[in-house]
C-alpha positions as CSV (number, residue, x, y, z in Angstrom):
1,X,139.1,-94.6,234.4
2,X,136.8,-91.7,233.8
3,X,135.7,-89.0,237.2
4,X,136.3,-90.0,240.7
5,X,134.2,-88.3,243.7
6,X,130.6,-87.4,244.5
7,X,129.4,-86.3,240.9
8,X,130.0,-88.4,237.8
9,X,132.1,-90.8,239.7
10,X,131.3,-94.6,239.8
11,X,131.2,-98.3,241.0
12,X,134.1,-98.4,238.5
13,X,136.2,-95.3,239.3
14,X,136.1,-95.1,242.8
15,X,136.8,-98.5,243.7
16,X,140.1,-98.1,242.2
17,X,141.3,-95.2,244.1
18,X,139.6,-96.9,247.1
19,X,141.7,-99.9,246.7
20,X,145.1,-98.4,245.3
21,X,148.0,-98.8,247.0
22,X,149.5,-95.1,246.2
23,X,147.5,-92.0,244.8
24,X,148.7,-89.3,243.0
25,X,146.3,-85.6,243.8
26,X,147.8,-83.5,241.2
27,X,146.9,-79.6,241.1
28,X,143.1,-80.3,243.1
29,X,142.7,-79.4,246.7
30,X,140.9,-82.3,247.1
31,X,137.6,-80.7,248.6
32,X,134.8,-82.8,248.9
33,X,133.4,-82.9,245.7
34,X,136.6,-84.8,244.0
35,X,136.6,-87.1,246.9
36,X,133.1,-88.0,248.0
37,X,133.0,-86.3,251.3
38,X,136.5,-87.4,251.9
39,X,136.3,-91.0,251.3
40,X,137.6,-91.7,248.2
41,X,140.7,-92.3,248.9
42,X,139.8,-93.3,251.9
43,X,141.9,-91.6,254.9
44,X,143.5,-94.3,256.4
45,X,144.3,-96.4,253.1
46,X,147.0,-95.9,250.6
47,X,150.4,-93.6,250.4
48,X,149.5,-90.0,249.3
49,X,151.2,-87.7,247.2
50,X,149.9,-84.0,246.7
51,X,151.7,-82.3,244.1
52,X,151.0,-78.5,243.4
53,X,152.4,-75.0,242.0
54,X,151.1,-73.7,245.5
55,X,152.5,-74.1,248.5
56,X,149.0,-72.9,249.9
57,X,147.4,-75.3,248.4
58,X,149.9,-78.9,249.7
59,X,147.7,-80.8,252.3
60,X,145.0,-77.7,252.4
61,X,142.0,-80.6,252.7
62,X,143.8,-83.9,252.8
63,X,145.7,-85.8,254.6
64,X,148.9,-86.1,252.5
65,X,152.1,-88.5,252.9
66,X,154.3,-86.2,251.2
67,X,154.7,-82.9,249.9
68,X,156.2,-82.1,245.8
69,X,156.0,-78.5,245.3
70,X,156.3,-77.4,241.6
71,X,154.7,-77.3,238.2
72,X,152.8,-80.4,237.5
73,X,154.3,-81.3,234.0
74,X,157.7,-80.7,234.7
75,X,157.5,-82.5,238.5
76,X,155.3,-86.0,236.9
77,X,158.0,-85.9,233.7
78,X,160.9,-86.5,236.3
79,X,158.8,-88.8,238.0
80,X,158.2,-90.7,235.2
81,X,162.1,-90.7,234.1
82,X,162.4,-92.5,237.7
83,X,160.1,-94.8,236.8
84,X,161.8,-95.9,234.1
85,X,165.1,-96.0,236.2
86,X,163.7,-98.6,238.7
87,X,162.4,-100.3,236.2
88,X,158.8,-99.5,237.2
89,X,156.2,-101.3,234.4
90,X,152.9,-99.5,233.2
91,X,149.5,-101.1,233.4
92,X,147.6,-99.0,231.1
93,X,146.6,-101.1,228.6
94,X,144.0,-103.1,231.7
95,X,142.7,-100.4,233.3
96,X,141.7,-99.1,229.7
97,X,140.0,-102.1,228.9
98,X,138.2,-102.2,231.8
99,X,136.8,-98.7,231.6
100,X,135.7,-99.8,227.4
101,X,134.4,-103.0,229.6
102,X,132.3,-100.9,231.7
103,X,131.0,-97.8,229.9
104,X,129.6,-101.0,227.1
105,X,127.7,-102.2,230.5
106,X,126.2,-99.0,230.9
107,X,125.2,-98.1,227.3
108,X,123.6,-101.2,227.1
109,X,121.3,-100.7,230.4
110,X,119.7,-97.5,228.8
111,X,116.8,-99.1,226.7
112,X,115.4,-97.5,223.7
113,X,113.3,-94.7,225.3
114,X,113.9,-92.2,227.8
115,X,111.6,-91.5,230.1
116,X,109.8,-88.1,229.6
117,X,111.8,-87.0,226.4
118,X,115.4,-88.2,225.3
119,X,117.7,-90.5,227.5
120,X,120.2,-88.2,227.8
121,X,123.0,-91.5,227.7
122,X,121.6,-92.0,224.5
123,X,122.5,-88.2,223.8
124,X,126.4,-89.0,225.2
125,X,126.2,-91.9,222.3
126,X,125.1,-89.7,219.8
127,X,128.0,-87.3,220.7
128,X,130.6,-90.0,220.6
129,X,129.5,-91.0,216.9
130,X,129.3,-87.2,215.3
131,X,132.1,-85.4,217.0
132,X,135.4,-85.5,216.0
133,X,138.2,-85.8,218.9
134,X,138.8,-81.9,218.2
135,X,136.1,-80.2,219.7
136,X,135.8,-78.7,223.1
137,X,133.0,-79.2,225.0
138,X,131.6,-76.5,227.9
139,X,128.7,-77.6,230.1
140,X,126.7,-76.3,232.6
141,X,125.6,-77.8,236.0
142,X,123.2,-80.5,235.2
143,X,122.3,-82.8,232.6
144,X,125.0,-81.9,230.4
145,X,127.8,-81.8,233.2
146,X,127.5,-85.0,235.1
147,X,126.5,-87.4,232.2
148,X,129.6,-86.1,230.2
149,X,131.5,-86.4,233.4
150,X,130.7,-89.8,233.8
151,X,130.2,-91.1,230.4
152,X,131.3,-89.4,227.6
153,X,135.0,-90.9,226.3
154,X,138.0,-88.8,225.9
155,X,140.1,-89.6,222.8
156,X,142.7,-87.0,222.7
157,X,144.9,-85.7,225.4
158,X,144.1,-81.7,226.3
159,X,141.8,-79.6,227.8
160,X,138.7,-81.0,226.0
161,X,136.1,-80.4,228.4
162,X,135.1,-76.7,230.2
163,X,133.2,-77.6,233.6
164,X,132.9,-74.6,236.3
165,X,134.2,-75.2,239.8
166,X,132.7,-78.8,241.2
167,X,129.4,-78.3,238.4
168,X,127.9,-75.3,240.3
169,X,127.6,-71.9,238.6
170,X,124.6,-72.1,236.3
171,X,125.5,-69.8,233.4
172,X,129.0,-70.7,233.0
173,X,129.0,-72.3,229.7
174,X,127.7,-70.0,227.2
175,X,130.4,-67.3,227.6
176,X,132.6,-69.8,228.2
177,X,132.0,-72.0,225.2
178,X,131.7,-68.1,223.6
179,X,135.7,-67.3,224.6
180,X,136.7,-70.9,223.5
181,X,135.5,-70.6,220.1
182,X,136.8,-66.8,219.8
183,X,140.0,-68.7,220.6
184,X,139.9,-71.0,217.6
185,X,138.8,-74.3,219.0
186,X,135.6,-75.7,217.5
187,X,132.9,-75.7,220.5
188,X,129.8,-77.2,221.7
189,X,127.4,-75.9,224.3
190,X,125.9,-78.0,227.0
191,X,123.7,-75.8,228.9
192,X,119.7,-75.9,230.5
193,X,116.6,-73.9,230.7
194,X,117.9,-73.4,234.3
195,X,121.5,-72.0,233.1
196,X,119.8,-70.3,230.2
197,X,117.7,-68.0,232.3
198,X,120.9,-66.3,233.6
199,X,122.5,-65.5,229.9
200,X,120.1,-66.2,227.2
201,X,120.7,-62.3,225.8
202,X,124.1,-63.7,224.9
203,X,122.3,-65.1,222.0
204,X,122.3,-61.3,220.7
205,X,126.5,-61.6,220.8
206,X,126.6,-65.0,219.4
207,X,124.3,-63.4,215.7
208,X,125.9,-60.1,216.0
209,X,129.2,-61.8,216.1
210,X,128.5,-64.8,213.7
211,X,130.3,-66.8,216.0
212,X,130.1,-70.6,214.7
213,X,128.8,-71.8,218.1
214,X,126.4,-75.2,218.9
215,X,124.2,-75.2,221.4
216,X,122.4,-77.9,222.9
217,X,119.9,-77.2,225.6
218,X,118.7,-79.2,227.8
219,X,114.8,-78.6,229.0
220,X,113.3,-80.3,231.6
221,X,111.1,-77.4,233.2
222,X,113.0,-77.1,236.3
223,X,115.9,-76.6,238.2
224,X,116.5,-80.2,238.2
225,X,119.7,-80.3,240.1
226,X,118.4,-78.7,243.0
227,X,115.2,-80.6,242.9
228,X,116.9,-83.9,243.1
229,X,118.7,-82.7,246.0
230,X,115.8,-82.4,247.7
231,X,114.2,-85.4,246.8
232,X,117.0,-87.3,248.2
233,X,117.5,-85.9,251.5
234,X,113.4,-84.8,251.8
235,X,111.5,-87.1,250.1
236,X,109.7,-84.0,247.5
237,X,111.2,-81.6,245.0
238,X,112.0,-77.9,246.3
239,X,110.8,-75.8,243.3
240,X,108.2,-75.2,240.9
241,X,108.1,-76.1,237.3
242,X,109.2,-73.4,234.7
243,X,106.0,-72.2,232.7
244,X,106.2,-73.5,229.3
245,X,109.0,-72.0,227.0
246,X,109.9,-72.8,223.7
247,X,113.7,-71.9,223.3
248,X,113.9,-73.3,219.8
249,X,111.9,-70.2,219.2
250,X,114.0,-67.7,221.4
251,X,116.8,-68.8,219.6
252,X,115.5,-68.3,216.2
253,X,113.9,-65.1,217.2
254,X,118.2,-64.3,218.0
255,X,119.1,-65.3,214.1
256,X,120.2,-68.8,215.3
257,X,118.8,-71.8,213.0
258,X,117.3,-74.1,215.8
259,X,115.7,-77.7,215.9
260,X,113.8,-79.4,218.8
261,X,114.6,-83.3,219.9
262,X,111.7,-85.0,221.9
263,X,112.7,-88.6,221.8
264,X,115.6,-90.8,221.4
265,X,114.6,-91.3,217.7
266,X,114.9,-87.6,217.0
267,X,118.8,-87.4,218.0
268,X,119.2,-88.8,214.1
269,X,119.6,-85.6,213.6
270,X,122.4,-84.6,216.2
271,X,125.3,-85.2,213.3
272,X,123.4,-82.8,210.7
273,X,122.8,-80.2,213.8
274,X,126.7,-80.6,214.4
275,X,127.6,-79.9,211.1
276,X,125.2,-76.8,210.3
277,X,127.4,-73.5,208.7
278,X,127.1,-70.9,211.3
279,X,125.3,-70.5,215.1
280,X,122.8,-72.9,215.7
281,X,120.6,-74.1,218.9
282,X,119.0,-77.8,219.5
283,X,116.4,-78.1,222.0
284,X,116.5,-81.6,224.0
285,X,113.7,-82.0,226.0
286,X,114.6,-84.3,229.4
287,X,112.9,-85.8,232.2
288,X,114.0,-83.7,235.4
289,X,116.6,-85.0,237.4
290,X,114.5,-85.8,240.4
291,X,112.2,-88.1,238.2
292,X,115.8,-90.0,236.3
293,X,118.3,-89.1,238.7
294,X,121.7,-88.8,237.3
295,X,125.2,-90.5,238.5
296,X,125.7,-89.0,241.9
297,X,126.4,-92.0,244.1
298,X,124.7,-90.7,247.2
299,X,121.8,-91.1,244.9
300,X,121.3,-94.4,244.6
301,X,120.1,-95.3,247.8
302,X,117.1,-92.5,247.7
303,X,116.2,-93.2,243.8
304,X,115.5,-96.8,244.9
305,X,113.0,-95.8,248.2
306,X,111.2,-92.9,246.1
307,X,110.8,-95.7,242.7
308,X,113.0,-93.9,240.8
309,X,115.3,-94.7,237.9
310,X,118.7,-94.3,238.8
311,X,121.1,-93.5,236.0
312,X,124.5,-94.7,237.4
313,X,126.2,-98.4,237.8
């Protein structure tokens, strides 16, 4: 049903925990990222069941029903087995459906062209169609965190996608894009200019190394994040613009082969970028979040005053 909470979750996703009748917070402490300032579920709704390997941990930020200490596998498997017992049916097969149902809504409210550079849902699309269901994915905060949060499909069960703790430590998905592939796992980058700025000499490791890394980099000239942030609750953006830097060229000056995407019709060449031999970098140029503001549903409401496009459902 995709994420639930205050970034990346929907109309969709949250109105099924919100109406559930029982919910299941499995190995989260529930802060108030994953629950939308501690609404979703809402407090005084359905049955809740915290299960966790620390004790610590049980009821820390919730208001929880009832207590299963233990490893999360091993506790939902038995679970499951008395399921079966009480003759307990599945309804995957809807819920699935519905979420196919919805994410076809949303591709098909993007329109052609973005709006200053690529539409970054149309980058999600491009994604879907050129990566196989084996690759890991590690994003920064940002562009490339909340609209693969929100949109992006998973395929295969696993740890597929590396996000930092609730989408907020800029830097964190070069080196950690860096370790997965060192691990074996074919790996694609998701970071900014923003992010970039705090690691971009790990470009030096990646060519000494040859490590057979993508990297797709989102510019918009800021630190969009923290601009739409401010737009919302103040009306303005809080920071400057970035001076003009062209990190197709940092990267090549590195070793890397680079390419540069400035409108929906240049992410033809996402599959060909994907499939390069060796360490490679794609420049995607954005509009700032501030201007397009991503899927955070406090959002909504301030896109709208300010004339905004808001890119959530």
């Amino acid at each position: 049903m995709g994420v639930v909470g205050s970034r990346g979750g929907t109309s969709f996703s949250n109105s099924i925990v919100q109406e559930a009748d029982l919910v299941l917070l499995v190995g989260t402490n529930a802060d108030s990222v994953d629950t939308w300032d501690w609404r979703v579920p809402p407090l005084h709704g359905p049955l809740i069941i915290h299960i966790d390997i620390s004790e610590a941990n049980l009821g820390n930020m919730y208001r929880t029903d009832l207590f299963l200490m233990g490893d999360a596998k091993l506790t939902l498997r038995r679970m499951i087995e008395l399921a079966r017992e009480r003759g307990v049916s599945r309804r995957g097969k809807p819920i699935i459906q519905e979420r196919l149902n919805y994410l076809s809504k949303a591709y098909s409210l993007i329109g052609e062209e973005g709006e200053g550079g690529v539409n970054p849902l149309q980058l999600i699309k491009a994604l879907e169609d050129a990566l196989s269901d084996d690759w890991v994915i590690a994003a920064d905060p940002g562009v490339g965190a909340i609209y693969t949060s929100t949109y992006m499909r998973v395929r295969r069960p696993g740890r597929r996608f590396l996000y930092n703790y609730s989408i907020g430590a800029l830097g964190f998905a070069l080196p950690a894009g860096i370790g997965a592939r060192l691990g074996g796992s074919r790996v694609l980058v998701l970071t900014s200019d923003g992010s970039f700025g705090f690691n971009a000499g790990e470009l030096e490791t990646i060519r000494r190394l040859n490590i057979d890394l993508k990297i797709i980099l989102f510019n918009n000239s800021s630190f969009g994040w923290i601009n739409a942030a401010s737009a919302a609750k103040y009306g303005k953006p809080l920071t400057e613009e970035f001076a003009d830097v062209r990190y197709a060229d940092v990267a090549r000056s590195y070793g890397l082969e680079a390419m540069v995407a400035e409108r929906n019709s240049d992410l033809s060449q996402v599959r060909s970028f994907i499939s390069m031999s060796g360490p490679a970098l794609m420049e995607v140029k954005t509009a700032p979040e501030n201007e397009v503001f991503p899927p955070v549903p406090d959002w909504r409401e301030p896109a709208t005053r300010l004339g905004k496009r808001y890119m959530g459902n």
